[in-house]
N, C-alpha and C positions, 0 to 999 in steps of 0.2 A: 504494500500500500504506500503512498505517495507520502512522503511525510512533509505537512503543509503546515505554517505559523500562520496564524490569522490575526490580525493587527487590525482591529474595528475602529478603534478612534483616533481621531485625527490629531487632538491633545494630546493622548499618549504618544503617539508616533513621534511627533515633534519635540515632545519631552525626551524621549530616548536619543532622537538626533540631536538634540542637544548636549546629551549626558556623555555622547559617545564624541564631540567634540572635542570637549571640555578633555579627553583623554585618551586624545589619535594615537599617541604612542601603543598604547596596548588596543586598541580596536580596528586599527586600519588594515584593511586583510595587507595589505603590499609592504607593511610592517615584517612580515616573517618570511621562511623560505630560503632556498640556497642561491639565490640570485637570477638561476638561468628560468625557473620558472617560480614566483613567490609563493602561486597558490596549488602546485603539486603537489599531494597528499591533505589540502585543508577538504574540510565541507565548503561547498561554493553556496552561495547564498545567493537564490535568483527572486528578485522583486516582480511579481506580477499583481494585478488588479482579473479579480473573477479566477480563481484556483479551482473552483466548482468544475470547472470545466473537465469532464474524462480525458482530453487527450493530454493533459498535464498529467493523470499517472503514467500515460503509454510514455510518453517524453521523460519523463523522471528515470524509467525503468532503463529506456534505451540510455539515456546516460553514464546510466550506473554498470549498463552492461559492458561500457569502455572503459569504464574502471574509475571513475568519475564519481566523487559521495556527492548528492545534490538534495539541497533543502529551497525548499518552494514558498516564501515568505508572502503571504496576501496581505493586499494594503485594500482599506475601506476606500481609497478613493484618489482619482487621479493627481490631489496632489503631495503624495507621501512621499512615491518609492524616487525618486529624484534628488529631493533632499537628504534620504537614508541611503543610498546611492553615494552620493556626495560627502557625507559623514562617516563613510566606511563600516557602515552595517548590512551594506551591499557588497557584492562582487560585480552585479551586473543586474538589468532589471528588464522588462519586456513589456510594455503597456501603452506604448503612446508613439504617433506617427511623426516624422520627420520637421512641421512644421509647429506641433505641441514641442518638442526640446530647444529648437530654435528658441521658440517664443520662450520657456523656463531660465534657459542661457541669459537671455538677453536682462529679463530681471531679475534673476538672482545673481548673476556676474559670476556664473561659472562655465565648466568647458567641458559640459557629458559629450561625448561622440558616439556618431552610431558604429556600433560594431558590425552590423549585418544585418538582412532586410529579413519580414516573414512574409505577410500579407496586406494587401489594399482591400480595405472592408467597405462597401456603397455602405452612405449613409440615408437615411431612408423616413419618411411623412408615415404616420401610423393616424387611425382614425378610429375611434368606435361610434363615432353618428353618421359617417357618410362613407360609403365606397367608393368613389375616386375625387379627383381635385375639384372636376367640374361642378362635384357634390355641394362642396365650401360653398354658403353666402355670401353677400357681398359686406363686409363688415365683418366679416369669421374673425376667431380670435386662435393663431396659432401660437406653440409653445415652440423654442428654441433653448437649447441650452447656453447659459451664462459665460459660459468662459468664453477667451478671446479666439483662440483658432477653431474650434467646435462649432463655436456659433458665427462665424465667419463661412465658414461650409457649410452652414444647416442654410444662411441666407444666401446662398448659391442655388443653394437645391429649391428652395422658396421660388426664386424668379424665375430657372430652368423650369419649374411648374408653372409658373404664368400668375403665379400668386401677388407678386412683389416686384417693383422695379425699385435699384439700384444705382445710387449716383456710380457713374463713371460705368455700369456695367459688373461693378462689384471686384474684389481681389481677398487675397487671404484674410486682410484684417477687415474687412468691412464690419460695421458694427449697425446696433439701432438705429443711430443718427444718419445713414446712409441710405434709409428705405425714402423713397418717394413717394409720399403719403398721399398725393392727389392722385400717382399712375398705377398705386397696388391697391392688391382687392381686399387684400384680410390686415388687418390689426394681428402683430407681434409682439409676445410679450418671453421675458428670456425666465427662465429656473434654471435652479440645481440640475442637472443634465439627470441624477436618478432622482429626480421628484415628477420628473414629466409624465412617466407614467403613469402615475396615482392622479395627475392632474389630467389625463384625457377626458373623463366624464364633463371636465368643466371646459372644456375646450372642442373646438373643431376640430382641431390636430394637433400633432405633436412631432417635433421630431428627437427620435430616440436613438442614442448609440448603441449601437452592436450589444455592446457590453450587459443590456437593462433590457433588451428585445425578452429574451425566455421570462426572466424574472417578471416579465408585466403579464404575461400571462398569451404573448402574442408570438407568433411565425414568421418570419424573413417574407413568406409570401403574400399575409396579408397589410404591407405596405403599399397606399398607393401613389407614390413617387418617390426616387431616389435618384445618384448621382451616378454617375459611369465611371467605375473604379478602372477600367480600360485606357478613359483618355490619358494622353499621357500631361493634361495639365492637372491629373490627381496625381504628380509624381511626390508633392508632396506631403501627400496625406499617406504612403507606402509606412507601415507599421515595423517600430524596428528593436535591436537588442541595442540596450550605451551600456555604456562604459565609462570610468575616468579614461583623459584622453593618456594617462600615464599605462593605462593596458589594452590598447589598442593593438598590438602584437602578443601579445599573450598569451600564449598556444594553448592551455586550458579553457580561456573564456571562447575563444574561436571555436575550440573543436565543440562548445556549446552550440555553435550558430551552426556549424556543420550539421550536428546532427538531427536541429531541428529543420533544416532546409533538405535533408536529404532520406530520413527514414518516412520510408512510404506509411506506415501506419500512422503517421506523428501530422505527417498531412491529409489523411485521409480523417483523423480526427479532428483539426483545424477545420477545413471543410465540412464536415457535419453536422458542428459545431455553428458552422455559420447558414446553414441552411443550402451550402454550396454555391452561398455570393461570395466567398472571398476570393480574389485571387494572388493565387501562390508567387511568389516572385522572389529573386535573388540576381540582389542588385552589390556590386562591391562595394565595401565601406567607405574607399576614395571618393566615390561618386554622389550616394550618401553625406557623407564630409564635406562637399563640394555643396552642393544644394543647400545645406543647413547654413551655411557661410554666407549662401546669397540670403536666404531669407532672412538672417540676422540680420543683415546692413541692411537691406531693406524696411526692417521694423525698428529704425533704431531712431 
């Protein structure tokens, strides 16, 4: 069985990253070790959000099967494993796409890198009073999630519906202030990315990440709009493994991204898992690195 730490509060979390601060010397995995690999023989500690997930034992198991001890840390919420990451109560974490680290980087003034690519997930309009867009009123009140690169994409996916127009046609950071309130049809209001679901009954729609789709009680297929995880101007939304940028070469943390990008069970759990909207991709970490860079300057 998978052995997983579940980390529910956001308090604690931070309180722990604090404490582990306050005493890098003995907490920072890259503290120990015979130099050519630090964390050869430690337990590797991987930060994810949603461990519920079955292909996290298939992936635990497969790792361990190369000889690899791996403990699976669950964080309540996307903004933990970054900062505990950071703090050295990570080795390495997996929860968030290319343009969510950017944007972490840039305000918290540090330097996670992506290690290696897994999946590009649509993000996707859920309804429980209307079965498609055309359904929405004119005056509908749809939900977006609060954060800035989540809801930036959710207000892409809006306008690609024909919900909402967009000053400038919209880009990564568009926010609330950027809807055109005479040329869109529905009224936008943003939540906690997991309160939207409990807020559909009071809303038109919603849109929901990946992550909160099963837990709301709903299927990848009854979505009626989403984004095209295909084109390639979702390159930055591609879902990835950081790192400090100090283990970037790391032959342990890599031979992690190996083998979640290469055992066929570990993607076919991915996949099922997403209803078989995600798509698989591996992409090199330079390129990855590269992108994260523009979108820093970019948001700066």
């Amino acid at each position: 069985m998978a052995r997983i730490t579940k980390l529910l509060s956001a308090a604690g979390a931070l309180a722990l990253v604090g404490s582990l601060a306050a005493c890098a010397g003995d907490s920072d995995p890259a503290a120990s070790g015979d130099g050519s690999d630090p964390y050869e023989g430690q337990t590797i500690k991987l930060g994810v959000v949603g461990a519920g997930e079955e292909y996290w034992e298939t992936y635990e198991q497969a790792v361990e099967a190369e000889g690899i001890d791996l403990e699976i840390v669950d964080f309540g919420d996307y903004n933990q494993p970054n900062p505990a990451l950071s703090a050295g109560e990570l080795h390495i974490n997996q929860f968030q796409h290319v343009i969510y680290l950017a944007e972490y980087n840039n305000q918290a003034g540090d330097t996670l890198v992506p290690i290696g690519s897994t999946a590009i997930y649509p993000l996707a309009l859920y309804s429980t009073k209307h079965d498609s867009v055309e359904d929405i009123p004119e005056g509908g009140k749809v939900g977006v999630p609060n954060d800035t690169t989540n809801q930036a994409r959710a207000l892409l996916v809006l306008q690609s519906a024909g919900l909402i127009t967009l000053e400038g046609g919209g880009n990564p950071y568009s926010g609330l202030d950027d809807i055109i309130a005479e040329e869109s049809k529905v009224e936008v209001e943003a939540f906690n990315a997991d309160l939207i679901p409990a807020s559909l009954p009071d809303l038109d729609a919603g849109i929901i990440n990946n992550d909160y789709v099963a837990d709301a009680g709903l299927t990848e297929d009854q979505a009626i709009a989403q984004d095209d995880p295909s084109d390639p101007a979702a390159f930055g939304y591609v879902n990835i493994f950081a790192v400090k940028e100090a283990d970037l070469d790391n032959p342990t943390l890599n031979k992690l991204v190996e083998i979640y990008q290469t055992n066929e069970e570990v993607q076919q759990g991915v996949l099922d898992a997403s209803g078989d909207t995600a798509e698989m991709v591996e992409i090199p970490a330079d390129e990855l690195i590269e992108q994260m860079h523009e979108i820093e300057d970019v948001a700066e």
